[in-house]
C-alpha positions as CSV (number, residue, x, y, z in Angstrom):
1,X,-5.3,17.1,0.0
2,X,-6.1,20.4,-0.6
3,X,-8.8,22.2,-2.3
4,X,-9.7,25.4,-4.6
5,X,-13.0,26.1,-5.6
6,X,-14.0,28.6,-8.3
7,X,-16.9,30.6,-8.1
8,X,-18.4,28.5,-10.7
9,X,-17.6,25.3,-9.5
10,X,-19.6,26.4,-6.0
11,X,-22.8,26.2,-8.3
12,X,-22.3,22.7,-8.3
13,X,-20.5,21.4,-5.1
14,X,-20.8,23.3,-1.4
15,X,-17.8,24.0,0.3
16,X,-18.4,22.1,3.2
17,X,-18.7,18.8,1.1
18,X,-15.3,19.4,-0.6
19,X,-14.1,20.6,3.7
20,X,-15.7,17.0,4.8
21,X,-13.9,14.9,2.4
22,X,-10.4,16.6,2.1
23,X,-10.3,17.1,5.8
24,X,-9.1,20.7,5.1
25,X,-10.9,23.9,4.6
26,X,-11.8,24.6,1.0
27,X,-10.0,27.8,-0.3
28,X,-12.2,29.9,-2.6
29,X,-10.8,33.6,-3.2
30,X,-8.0,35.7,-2.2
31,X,-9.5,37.9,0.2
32,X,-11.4,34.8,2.6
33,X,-11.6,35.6,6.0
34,X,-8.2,34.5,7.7
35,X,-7.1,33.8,3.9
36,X,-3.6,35.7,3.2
37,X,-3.6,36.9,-0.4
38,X,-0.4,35.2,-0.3
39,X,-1.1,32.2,0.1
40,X,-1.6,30.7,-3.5
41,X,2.6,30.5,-3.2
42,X,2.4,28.5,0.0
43,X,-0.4,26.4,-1.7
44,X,2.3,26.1,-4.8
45,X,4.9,25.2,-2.8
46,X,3.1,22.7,-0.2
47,X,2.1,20.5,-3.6
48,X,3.4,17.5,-5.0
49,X,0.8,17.7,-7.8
50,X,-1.7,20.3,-9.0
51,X,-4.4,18.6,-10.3
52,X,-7.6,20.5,-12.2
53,X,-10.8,18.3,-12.4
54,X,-13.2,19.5,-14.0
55,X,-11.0,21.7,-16.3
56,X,-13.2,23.9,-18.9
57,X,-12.8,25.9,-22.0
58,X,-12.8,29.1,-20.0
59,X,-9.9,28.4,-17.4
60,X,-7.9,26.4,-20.2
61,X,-8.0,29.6,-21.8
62,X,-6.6,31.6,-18.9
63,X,-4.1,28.6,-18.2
64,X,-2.8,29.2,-21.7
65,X,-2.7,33.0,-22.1
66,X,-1.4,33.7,-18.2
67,X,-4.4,35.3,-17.3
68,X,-4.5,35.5,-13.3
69,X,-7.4,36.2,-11.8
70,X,-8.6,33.9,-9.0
71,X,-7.5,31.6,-6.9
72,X,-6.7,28.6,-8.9
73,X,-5.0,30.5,-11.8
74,X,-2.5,32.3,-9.4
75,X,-1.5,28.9,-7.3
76,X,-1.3,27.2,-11.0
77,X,1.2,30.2,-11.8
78,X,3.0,29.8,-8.9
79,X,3.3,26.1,-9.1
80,X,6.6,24.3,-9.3
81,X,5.0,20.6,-9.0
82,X,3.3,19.0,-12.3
83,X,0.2,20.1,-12.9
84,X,-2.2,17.8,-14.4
85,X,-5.9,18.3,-15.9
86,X,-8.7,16.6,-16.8
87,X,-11.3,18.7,-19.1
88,X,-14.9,18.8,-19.5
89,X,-17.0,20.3,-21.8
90,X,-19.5,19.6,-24.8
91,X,-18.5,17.7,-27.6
92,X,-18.6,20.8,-30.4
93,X,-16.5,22.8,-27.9
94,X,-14.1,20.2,-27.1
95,X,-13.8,19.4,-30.7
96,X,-13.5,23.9,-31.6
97,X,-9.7,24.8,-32.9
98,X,-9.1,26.8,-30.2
99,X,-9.8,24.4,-27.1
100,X,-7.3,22.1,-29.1
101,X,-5.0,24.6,-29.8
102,X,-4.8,25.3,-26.0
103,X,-4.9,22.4,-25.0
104,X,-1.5,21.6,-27.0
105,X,0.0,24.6,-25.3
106,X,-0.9,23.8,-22.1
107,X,0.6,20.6,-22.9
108,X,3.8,22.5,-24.1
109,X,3.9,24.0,-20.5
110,X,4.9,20.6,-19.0
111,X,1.1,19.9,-18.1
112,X,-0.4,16.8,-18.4
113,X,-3.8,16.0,-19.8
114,X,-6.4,13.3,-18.9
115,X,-8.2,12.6,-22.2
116,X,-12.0,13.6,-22.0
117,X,-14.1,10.4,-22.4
118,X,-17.3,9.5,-24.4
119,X,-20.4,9.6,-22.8
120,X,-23.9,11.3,-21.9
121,X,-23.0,14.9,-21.5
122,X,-25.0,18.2,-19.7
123,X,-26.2,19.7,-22.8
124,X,-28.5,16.1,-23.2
125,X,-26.1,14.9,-26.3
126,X,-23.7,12.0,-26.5
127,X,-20.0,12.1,-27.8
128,X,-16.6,13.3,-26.4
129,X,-16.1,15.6,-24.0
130,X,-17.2,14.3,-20.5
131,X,-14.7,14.3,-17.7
132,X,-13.2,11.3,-16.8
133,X,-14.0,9.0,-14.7
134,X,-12.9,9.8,-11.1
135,X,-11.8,6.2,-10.6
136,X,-9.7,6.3,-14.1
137,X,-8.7,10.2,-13.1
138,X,-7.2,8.3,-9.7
139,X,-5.5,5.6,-11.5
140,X,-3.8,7.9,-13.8
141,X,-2.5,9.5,-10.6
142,X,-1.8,6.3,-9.3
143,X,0.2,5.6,-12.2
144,X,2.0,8.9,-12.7
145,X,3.6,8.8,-8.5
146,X,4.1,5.2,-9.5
147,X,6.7,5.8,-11.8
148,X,10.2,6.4,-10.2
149,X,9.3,3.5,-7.2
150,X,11.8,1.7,-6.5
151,X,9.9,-1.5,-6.5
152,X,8.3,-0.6,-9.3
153,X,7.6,-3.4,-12.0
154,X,8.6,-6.1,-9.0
155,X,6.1,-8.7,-7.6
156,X,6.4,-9.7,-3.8
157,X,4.9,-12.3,-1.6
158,X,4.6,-12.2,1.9
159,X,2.5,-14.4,5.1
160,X,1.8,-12.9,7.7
161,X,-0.8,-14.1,11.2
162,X,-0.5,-17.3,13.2
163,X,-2.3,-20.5,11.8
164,X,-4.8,-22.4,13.8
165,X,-4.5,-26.3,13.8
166,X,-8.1,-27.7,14.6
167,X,-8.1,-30.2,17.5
168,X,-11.7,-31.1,17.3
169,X,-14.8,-28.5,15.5
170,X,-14.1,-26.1,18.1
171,X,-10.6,-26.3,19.5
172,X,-7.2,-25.1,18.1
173,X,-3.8,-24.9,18.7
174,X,-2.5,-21.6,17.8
175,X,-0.3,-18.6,19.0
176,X,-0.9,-15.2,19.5
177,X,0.5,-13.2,16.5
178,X,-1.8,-10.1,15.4
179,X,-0.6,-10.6,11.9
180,X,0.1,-6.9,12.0
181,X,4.0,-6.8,10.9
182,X,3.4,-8.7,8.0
183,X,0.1,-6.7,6.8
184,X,2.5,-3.6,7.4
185,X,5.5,-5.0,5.0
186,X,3.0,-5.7,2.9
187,X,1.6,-1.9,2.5
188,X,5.2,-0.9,2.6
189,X,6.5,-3.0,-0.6
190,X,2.9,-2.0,-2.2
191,X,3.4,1.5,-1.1
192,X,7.1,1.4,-2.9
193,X,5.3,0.4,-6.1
194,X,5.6,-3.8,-5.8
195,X,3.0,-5.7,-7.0
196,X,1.6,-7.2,-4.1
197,X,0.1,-11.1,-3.0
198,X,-0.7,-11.4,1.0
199,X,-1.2,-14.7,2.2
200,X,-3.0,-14.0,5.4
201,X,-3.5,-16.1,9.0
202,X,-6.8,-16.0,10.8
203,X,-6.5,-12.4,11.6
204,X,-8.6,-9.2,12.5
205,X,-5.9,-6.5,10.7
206,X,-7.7,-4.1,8.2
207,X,-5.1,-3.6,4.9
208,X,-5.6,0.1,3.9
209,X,-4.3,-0.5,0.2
210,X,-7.3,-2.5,-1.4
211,X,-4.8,-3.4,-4.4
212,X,-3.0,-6.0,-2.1
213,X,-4.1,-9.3,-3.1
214,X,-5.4,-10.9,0.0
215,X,-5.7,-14.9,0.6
216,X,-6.8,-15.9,3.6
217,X,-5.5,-19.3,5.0
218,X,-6.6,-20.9,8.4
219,X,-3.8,-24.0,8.8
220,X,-0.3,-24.5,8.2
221,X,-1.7,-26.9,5.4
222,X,-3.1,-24.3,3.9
223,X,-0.4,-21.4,3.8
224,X,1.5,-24.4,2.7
225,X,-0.2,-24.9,-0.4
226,X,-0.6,-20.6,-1.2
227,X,2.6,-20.1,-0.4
228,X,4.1,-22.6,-2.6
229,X,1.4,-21.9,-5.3
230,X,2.3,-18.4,-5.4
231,X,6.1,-18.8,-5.1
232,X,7.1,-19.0,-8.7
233,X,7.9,-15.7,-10.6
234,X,7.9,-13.3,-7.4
235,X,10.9,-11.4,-6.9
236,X,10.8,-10.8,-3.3
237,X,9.3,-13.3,-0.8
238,X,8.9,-12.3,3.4
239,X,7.6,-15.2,5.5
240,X,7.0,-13.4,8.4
241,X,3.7,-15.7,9.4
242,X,3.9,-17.8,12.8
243,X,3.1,-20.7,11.8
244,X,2.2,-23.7,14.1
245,X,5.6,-26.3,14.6
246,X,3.1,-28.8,15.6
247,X,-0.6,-30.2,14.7
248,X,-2.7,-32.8,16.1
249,X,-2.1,-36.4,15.0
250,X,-6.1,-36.7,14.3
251,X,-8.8,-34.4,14.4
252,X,-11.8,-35.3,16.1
253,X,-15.0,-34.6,14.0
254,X,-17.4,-34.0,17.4
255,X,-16.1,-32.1,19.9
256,X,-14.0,-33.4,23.0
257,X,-15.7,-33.6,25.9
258,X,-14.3,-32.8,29.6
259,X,-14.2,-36.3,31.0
260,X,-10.5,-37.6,31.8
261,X,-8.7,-36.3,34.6
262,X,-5.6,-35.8,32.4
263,X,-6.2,-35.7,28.0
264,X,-2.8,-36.8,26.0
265,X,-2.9,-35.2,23.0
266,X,-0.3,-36.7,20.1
267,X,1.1,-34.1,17.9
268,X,3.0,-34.0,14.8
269,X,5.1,-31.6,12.8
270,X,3.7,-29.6,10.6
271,X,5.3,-28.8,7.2
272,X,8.2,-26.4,7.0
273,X,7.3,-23.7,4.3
274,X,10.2,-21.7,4.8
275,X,12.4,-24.8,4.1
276,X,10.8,-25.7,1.2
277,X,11.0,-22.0,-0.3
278,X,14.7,-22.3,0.3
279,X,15.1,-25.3,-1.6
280,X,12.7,-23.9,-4.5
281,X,14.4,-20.4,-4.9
282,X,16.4,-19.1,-8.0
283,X,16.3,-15.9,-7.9
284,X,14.0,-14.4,-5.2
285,X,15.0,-12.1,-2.3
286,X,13.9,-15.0,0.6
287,X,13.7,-13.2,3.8
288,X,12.2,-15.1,7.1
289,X,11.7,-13.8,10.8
290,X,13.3,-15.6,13.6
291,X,11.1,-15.1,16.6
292,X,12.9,-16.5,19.8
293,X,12.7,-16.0,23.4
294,X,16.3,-16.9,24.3
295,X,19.8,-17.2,22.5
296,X,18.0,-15.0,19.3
297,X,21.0,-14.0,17.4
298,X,22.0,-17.7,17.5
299,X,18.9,-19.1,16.5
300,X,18.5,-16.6,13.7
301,X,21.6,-17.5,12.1
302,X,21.0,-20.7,12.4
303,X,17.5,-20.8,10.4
304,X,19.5,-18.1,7.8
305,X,22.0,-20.9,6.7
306,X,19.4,-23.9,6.9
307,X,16.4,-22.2,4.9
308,X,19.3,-20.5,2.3
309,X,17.7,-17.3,3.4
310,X,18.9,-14.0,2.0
311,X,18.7,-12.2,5.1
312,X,17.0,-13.4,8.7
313,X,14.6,-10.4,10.7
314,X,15.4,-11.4,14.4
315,X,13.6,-10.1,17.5
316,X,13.0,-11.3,21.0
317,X,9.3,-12.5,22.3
318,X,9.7,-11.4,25.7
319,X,11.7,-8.0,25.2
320,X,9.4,-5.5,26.2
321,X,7.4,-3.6,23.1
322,X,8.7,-6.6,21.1
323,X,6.6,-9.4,19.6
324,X,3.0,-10.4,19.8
325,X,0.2,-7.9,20.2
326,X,1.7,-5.1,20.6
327,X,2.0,-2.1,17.9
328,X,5.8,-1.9,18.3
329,X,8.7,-4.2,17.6
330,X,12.6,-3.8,17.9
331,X,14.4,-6.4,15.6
332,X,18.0,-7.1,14.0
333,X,18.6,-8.2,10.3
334,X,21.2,-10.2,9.4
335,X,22.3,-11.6,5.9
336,X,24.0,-14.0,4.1
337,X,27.0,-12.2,4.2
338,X,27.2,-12.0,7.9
339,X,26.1,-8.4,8.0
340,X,24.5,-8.1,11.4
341,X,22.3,-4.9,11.6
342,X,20.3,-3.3,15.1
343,X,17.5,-1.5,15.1
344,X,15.4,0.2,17.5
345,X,12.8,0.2,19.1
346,X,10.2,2.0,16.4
347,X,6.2,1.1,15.7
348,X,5.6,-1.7,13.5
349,X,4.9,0.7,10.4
350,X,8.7,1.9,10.2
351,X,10.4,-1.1,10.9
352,X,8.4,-2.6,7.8
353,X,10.2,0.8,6.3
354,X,13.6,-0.5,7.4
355,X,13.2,-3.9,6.3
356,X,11.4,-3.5,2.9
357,X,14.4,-0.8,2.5
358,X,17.1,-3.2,3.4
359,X,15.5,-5.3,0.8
360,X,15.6,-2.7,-1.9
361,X,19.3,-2.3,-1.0
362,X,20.5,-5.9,-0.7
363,X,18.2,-6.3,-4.4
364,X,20.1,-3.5,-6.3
């Protein structure tokens, strides 16, 4: 993000807030030191969106006649992206013939508007008029890039972490998955506009899109019952969770204590969610991860054809860069056709690009 102040707009905010929070230097006239007075077209041309918050009678004016001169009016004239604005200004003004007339030719122009909102306003009175509210100004953005994903209107589920199966109040069985390449499929499908539920291991990863809806599980019992109360109506379903094979017979309710010189420990299988996905699904995408240390193309067929998967993600625990705790992985996808695509080795991040893209390919 990049920002312009106006003259005007400096009596309210400093530069160096807007610097701190953009994480860019705030642009505020032509002629800034080590400013080229060219660069409102680079500025036009870097955008994907223009947007102009607050916008008020004076620069709608400008914006409607053409009239160029500062800053934000000659990027605005130079832009080729959409430009979209949200005005502010007292209710009588808002309401005057002229604001609505310009505001109708800016809209003309291609621009967009953000409706002013009712609400306490500078001059002390109460009406139309106030900006909107930054958090519906973002979710009108949201909505607007939204529009032409290609997940768009989809829902997805995905699991993701290892599960712990208690052994006594302080002992577990468990494995050592971070959790971090299904978080990252998750941002990915959210990112490409699915509506998003993560079912979620004990795990320490940190989801950067807060509209992921997060369930946190501890036990294979557990992700059993989310996974399967979630299930109906999604579209797209990734189970790429490790999830115990085995739990203990009984639980102790006090802790073990260190007495035997050898402890047998009975264990049982645990429930097979996959499986029972497979034998639940009509029309989902089912997609599940085959994580083996030996023989992994083999073993990943064979769980594609026994869960009626849609397509397998293989990789290798012991391949270096692959697997468990590490930020990278290198894995193969095969499908129910017998397609059998390589990868290499990339950070976790872009191969949950490749897969949730092979998903929006094998979908269409």
């Amino acid at each position: 993000m990049k920002v312009i102040l106006t003259s005007s707009a400096a009596q309210f905010i400093t530069p160096q807030t807007l610097s701190v929070l953009s994480k860019n230097e705030v642009l505020t006239d032509f002629f800034d030191k080590d400013f080229n007075w060219n660069n409102h077209v680079n500025l036009a041309e870097w955008a994907d969106l223009m947007l102009i918050a607050p916008l008020t009678a004076n620069t709608m004016a400008k914006m409607a006649s053409g009239v160029c001169d500062n800053l934000l009016l000659a990027t605005y004239l130079s832009a080729r992206s959409k430009t979209i604005v949200a005005p502010a200004m007292d209710l009588d003004m808002y309401q005057h013939p002229s604001v609505k007339r310009n505001l109708e030719t800016l809209r003309s122009y291609g621009n967009e508007i953000i409706p002013a909102e009712n609400g306490e306003l500078a001059s002390g009175l109460v009406g139309e008029g106030r900006m909107a509210e930054p958090e519906n100004i973002v979710r009108f953005l949201e909505d607007f890039f939204s529009k032409d994903l290609p997940l768009k209107g989809k829902s997805a589920l995905v699991n993701a972490g290892p599960t712990y199966e208690a052994i006594d109040p302080v002992r577990f069985i468990g494995n050592r998955s971070s959790g971090k390449m299904g978080a990252a499929i998750a941002e990915i499908l959210a990112r490409y506009g699915a509506t998003v539920t993560l079912v979620l291991g004990p795990s320490q990863v940190i989801l950067e899109n807060k509209n992921i809806k997060v369930l946190h599980v501890e036990s294979s019992d557990d992700m059993y019952r989310a996974m399967l109360s979630e299930f109906k109506g999604k579209d797209i379903v990734v189970c790429s969770a490790a999830v115990a094979d085995y739990k203990a017979a009984s639980v102790s309710t006090i802790k073990i204590k260190k007495k035997e010189e050898n402890f047998k420990l009975d264990l049982v299988k645990t429930k097979d969610i996959l499986s029972e996905l497979g034998k639940q699904k009509t029309n989902q995408c089912l997609v599940g991860f085959a994580l083996e240390t030996n023989n992994v193309e083999d073993y990943a067929l064979q769980k594609l054809k026994s869960k009626n998967l849609d397509f397998v993600v293989a990789n290798s625990a012991v391949e270096e860069g692959s697997g468990f705790g590490v930020d990278t992985n290198k894995v193969t996808i095969i499908d129910k056709h017998n397609k059998i695509t390589n990868f290499e080795l990339k950070s976790k991040q872009d191969v949950a690009i490749d897969i949730v893209s092979y998903i929006i390919d094998f979908i269409k």
